[in-house]
TIROKOL-671213 format. One record per residue (C-alpha): x, z, y. Coordinates in steps of 0.2 Angstrom, whole numbers, plus 5000, padded with zeros to 4 digits. Layout:
// TIROKOL-671213
<r X="X" Z="Z" Y="Y"/>
...
END
This chain:
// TIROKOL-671213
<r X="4091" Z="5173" Y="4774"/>
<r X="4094" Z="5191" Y="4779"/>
<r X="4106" Z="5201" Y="4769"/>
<r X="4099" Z="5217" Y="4758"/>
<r X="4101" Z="5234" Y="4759"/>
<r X="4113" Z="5242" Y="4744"/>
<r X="4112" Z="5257" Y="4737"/>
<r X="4127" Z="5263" Y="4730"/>
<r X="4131" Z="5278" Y="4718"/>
<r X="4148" Z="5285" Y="4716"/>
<r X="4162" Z="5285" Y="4726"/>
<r X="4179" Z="5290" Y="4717"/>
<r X="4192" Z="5282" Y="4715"/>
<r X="4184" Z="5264" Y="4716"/>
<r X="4168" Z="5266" Y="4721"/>
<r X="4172" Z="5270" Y="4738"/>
<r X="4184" Z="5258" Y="4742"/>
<r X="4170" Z="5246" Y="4736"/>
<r X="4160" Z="5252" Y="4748"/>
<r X="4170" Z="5252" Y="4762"/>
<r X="4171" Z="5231" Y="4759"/>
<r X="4151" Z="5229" Y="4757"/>
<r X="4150" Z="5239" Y="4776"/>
<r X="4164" Z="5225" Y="4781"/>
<r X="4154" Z="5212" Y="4777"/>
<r X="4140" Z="5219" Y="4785"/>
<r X="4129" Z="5225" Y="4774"/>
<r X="4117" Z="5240" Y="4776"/>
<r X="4121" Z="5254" Y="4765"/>
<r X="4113" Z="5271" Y="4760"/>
<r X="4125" Z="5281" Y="4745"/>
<r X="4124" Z="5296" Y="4735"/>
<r X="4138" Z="5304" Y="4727"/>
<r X="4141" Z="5320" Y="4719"/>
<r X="4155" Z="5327" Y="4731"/>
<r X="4150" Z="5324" Y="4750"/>
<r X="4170" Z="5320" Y="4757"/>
<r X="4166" Z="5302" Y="4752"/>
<r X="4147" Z="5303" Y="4758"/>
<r X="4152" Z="5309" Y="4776"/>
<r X="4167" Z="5297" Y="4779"/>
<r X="4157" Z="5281" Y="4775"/>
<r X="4143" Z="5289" Y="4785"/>
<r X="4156" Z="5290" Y="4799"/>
<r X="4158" Z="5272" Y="4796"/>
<r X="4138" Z="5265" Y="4797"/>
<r X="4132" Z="5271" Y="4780"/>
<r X="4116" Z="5282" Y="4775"/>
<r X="4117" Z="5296" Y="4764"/>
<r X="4101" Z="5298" Y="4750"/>
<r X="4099" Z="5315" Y="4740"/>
<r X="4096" Z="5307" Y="4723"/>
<r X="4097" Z="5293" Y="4715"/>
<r X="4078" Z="5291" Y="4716"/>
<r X="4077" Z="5292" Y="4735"/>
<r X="4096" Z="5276" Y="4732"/>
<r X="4081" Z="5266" Y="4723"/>
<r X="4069" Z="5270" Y="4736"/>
<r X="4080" Z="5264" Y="4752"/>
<r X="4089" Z="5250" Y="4744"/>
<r X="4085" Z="5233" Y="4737"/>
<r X="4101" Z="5229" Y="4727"/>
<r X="4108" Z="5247" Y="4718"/>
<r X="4125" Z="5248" Y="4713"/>
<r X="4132" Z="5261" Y="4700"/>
<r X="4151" Z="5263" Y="4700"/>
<r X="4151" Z="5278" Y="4686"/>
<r X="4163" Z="5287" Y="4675"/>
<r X="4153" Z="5284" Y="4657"/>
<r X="4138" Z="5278" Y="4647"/>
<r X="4128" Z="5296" Y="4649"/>
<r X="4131" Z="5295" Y="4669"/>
<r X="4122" Z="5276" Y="4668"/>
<r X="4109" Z="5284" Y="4655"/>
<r X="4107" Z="5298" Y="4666"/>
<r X="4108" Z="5289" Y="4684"/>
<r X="4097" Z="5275" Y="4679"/>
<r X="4085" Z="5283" Y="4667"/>
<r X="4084" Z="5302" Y="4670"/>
<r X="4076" Z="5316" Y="4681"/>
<r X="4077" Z="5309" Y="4697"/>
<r X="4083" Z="5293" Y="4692"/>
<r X="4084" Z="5276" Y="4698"/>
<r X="4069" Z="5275" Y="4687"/>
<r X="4057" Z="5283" Y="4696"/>
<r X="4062" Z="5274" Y="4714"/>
<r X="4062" Z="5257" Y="4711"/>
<r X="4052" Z="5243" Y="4716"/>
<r X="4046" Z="5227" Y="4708"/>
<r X="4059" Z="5213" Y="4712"/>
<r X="4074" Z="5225" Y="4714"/>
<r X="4091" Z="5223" Y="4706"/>
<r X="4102" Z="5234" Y="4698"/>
<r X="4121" Z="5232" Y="4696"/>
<r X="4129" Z="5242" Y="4685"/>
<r X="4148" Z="5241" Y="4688"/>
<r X="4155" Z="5256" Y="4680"/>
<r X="4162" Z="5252" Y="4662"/>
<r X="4152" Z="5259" Y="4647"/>
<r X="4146" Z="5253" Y="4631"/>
<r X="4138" Z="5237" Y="4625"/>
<r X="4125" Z="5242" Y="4620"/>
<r X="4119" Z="5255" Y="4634"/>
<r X="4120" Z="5241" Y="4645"/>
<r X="4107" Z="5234" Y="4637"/>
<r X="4094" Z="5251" Y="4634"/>
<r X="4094" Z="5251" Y="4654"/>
<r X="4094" Z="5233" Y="4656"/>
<r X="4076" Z="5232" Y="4644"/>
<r X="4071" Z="5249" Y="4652"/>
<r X="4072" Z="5244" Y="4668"/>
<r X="4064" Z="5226" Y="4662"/>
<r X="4047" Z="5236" Y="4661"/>
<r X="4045" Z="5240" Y="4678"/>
<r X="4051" Z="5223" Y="4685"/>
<r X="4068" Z="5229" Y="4690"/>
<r X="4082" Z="5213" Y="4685"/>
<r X="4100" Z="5221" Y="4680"/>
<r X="4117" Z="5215" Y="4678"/>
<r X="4129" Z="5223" Y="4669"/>
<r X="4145" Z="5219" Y="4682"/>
<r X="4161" Z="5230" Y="4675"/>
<r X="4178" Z="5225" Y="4687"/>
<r X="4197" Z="5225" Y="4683"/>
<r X="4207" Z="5227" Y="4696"/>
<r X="4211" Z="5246" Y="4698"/>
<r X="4211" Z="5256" Y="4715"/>
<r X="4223" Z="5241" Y="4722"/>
<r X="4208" Z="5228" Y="4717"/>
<r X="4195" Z="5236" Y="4725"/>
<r X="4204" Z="5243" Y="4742"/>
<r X="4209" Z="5224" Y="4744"/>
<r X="4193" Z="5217" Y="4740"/>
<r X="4202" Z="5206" Y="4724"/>
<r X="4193" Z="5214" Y="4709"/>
<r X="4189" Z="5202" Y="4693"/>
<r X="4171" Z="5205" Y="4691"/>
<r X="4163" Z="5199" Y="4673"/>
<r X="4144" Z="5199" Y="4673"/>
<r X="4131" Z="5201" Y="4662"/>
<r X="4114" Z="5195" Y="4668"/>
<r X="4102" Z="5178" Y="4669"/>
<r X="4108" Z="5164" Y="4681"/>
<r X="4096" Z="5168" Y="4694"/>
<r X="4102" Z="5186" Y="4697"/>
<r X="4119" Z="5181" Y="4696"/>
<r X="4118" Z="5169" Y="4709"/>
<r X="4106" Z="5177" Y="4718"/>
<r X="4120" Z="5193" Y="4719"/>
<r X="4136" Z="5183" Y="4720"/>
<r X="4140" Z="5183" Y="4739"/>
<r X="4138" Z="5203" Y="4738"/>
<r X="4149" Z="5201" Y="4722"/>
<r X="4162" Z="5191" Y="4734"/>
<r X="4164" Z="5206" Y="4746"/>
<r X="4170" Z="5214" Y="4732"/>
<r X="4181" Z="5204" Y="4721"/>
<r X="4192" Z="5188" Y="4720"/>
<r X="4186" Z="5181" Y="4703"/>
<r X="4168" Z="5182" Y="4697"/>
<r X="4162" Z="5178" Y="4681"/>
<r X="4146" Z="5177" Y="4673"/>
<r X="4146" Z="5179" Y="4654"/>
<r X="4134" Z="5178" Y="4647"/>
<r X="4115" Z="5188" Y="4643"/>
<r X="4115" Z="5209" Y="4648"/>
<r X="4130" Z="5217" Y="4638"/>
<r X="4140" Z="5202" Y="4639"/>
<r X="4149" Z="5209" Y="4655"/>
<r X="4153" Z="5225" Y="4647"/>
<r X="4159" Z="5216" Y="4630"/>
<r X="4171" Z="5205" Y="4640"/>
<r X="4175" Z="5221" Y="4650"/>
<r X="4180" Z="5229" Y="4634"/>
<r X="4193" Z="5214" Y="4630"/>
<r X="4199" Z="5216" Y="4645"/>
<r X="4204" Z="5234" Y="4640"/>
<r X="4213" Z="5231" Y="4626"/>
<r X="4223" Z="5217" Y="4631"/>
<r X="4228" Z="5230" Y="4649"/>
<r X="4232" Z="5244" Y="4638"/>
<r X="4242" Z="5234" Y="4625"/>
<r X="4253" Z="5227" Y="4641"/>
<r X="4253" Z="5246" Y="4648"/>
<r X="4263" Z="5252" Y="4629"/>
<r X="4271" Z="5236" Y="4627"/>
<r X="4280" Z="5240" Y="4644"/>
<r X="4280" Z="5257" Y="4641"/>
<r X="4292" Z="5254" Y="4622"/>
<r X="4302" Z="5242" Y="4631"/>
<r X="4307" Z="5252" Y="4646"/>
<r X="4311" Z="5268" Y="4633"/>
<r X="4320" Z="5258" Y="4621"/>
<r X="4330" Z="5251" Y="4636"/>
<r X="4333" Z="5268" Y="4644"/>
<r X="4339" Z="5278" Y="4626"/>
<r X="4352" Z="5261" Y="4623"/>
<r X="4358" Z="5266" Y="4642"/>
<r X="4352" Z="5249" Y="4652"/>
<r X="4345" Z="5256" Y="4670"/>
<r X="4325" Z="5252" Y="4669"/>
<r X="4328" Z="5245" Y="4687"/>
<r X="4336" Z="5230" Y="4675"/>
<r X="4323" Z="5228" Y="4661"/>
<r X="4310" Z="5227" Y="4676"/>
<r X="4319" Z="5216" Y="4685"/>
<r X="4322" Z="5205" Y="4668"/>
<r X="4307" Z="5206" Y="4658"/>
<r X="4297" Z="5200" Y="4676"/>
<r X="4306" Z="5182" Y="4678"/>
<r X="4303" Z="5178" Y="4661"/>
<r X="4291" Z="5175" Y="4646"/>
<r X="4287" Z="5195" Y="4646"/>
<r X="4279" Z="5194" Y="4664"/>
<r X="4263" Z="5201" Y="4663"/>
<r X="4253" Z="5209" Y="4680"/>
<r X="4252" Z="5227" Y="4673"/>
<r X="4272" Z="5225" Y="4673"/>
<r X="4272" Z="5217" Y="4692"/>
<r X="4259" Z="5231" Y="4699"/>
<r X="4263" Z="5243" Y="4688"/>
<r X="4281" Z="5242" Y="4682"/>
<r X="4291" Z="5250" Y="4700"/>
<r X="4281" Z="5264" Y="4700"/>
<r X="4281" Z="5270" Y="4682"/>
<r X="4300" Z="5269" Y="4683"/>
<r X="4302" Z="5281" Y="4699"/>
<r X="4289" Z="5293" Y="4689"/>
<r X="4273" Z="5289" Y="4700"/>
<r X="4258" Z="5291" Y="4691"/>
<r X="4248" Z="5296" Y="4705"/>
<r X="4232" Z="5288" Y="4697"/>
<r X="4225" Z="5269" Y="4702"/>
<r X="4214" Z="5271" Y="4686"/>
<r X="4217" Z="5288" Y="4674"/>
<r X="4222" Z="5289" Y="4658"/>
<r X="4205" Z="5299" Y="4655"/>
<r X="4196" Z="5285" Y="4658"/>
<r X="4207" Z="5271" Y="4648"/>
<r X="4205" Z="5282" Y="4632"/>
<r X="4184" Z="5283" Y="4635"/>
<r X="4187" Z="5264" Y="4636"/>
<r X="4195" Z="5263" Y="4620"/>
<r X="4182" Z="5274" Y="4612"/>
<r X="4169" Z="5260" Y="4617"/>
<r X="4181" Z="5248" Y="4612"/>
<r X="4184" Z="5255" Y="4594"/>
<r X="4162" Z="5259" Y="4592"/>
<r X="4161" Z="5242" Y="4598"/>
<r X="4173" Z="5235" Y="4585"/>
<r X="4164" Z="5244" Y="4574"/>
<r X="4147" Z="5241" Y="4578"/>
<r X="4153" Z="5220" Y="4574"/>
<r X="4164" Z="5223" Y="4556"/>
<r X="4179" Z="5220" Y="4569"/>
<r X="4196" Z="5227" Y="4565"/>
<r X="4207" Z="5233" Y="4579"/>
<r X="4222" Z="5237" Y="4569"/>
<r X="4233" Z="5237" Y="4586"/>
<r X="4222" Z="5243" Y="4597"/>
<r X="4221" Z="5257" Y="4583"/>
<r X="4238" Z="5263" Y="4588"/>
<r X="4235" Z="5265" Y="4604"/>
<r X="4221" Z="5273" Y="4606"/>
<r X="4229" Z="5287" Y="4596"/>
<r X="4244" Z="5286" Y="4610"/>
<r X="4232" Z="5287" Y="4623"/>
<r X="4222" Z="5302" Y="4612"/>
<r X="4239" Z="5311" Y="4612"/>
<r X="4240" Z="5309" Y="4631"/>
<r X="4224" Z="5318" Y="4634"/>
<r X="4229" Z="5332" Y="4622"/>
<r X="4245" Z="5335" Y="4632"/>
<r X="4235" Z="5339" Y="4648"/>
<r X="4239" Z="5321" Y="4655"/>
<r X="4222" Z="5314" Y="4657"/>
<r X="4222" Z="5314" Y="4678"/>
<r X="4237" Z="5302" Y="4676"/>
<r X="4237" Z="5286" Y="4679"/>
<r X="4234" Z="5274" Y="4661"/>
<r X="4253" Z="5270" Y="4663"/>
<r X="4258" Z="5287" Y="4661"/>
<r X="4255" Z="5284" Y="4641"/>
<r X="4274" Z="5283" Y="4643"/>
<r X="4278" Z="5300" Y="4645"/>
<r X="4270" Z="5301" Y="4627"/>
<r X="4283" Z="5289" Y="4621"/>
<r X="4298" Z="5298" Y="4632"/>
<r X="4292" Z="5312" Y="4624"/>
<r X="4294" Z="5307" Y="4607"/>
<r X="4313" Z="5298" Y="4611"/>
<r X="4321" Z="5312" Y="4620"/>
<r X="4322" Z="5302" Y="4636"/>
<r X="4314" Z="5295" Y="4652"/>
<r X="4315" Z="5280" Y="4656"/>
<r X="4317" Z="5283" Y="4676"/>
<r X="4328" Z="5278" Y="4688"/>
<r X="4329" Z="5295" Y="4696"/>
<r X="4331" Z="5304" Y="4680"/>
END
């Protein structure tokens, strides 16, 4: 069975690494981005560029959305120009940016109409996840599709789940969030507490990954935050729009988030403090900030 051409639709920070790793595999490709750097070095590489997201839909068979939020899906899919007015019956349409519930399932029905099948298909990962092909994929979709879209799913990532009917990716997605932003302050309190009592934050690394504090946001993350590198794998920006869907989300259920609470008002001071094009651990500094110290090994 031949393989299908992919569109794709924005190329930052993961989106491009991602398609790099569908040309690898040796799929055809046409992609649209706002800003043409990424569009002329994947054209370099065997890709086609499109216009619009119209002329993606028309070209491709399997369109992939890596976007920032729920408007840029809304817009993208269903707008002006939109993916909307370019596909055909028996398409499919990934959605893989992270946006709300609930959205995902407007375009998924939308798109329904015109015979167009969707999967909501949010990753985990970060830049490191999608440069190296290892991504966490959580899927939201009928069996069929899913199946039908899995060995395109497997040049992207490392574990792919389907979770249930369309929304169901994003909702898992938004779990996910929480659980990586509570790591990223729980890290962040233990490394400023260490550094104010003295104790280099080499050591608390060093300790707290060998034993029952071990988490991957530590083992990824934890060296770099200590030498002050937040050069951004995923920004702080997009974390908080995260929790914003996370806490309308909880909401939209009668779910309390007393926790996640906290820190989306830690991450809300970050964005206040001009810090939003850092990278999510840089929720830190806010902490450094309010103890009179940083906890860095060249500080």
């Amino acid at each position: 069975m031949s393989k299908p051409k992919i569109g794709f639709i924005g190329l930052g920070i993961m989106g491009l690494p991602m398609a790099k790793n569908l040309l690898k595999a040796s799929y055809s490709l046409v992609v649209h981005n706002r800003s043409r750097q990424p569009v002329q070095e994947l054209m370099a590489a065997g890709a086609e560029e499109a216009f619009s997201s119209k002329e993606v839909a028309q070209k491709g068979q399997v369109i992939i959305t890596m976007l920032p939020d729920s408007p840029d899906v809304e817009s993208v899919a269903l707008g002006s120009e939109g993916l909307i007015e370019g596909v055909s019956e028996g398409d499919i349409y990934v959605d893989m940016s992270t946006i709300a519930p609930g959205v995902a399932i407007k375009v998924a029905d939308t798109m329904a109409k015109k015979g167009v099948r969707c999967l909501d298909a949010p990753v985990s990962g970060g830049d490191v996840g999608a440069i190296n092909a290892t991504l966490s994929i959580m899927v939201g979709g009928d069996e069929e599709t899913f199946n039908e879209v899995l060995p395109i799913f497997e040049a992207l990532g490392k574990t792919v789940t389907l979770c249930g009917r369309n929304g169901a990716g994003q909702t898992v997605k938004a779990c996910n969030q929480i659980q990586v932003a509570l790591n990223i302050v729980g890290m962040a309190e233990a490394l400023v507490l260490g550094a104010k009592a003295g104790v280099d934050p080499t050591i608390v690394v060093q300790v707290l990954s060998s034993g029952y504090a071990q988490s991957r946001v530590m083992d990824v993350r934890g060296p770099r935050v200590i030498k002050g590198n937040f050069q951004p794998g995923f920004k702080s920006r997009f974390h908080f729009k995260d929790l914003n869907i996370i806490m309308q989300t909880g909401n939209d259920y009668n779910v309390p988030l007393p926790v996640t609470s906290l820190v989306h008002e830690l991450f809300a001071a970050m964005q206040a403090a001009g810090r939003g094009d850092l990278d999510h651990t840089g929720v830190i500094t806010v902490l450094e900030d309010l103890a009179g110290i940083e906890a860095r090994t060249e500080a």
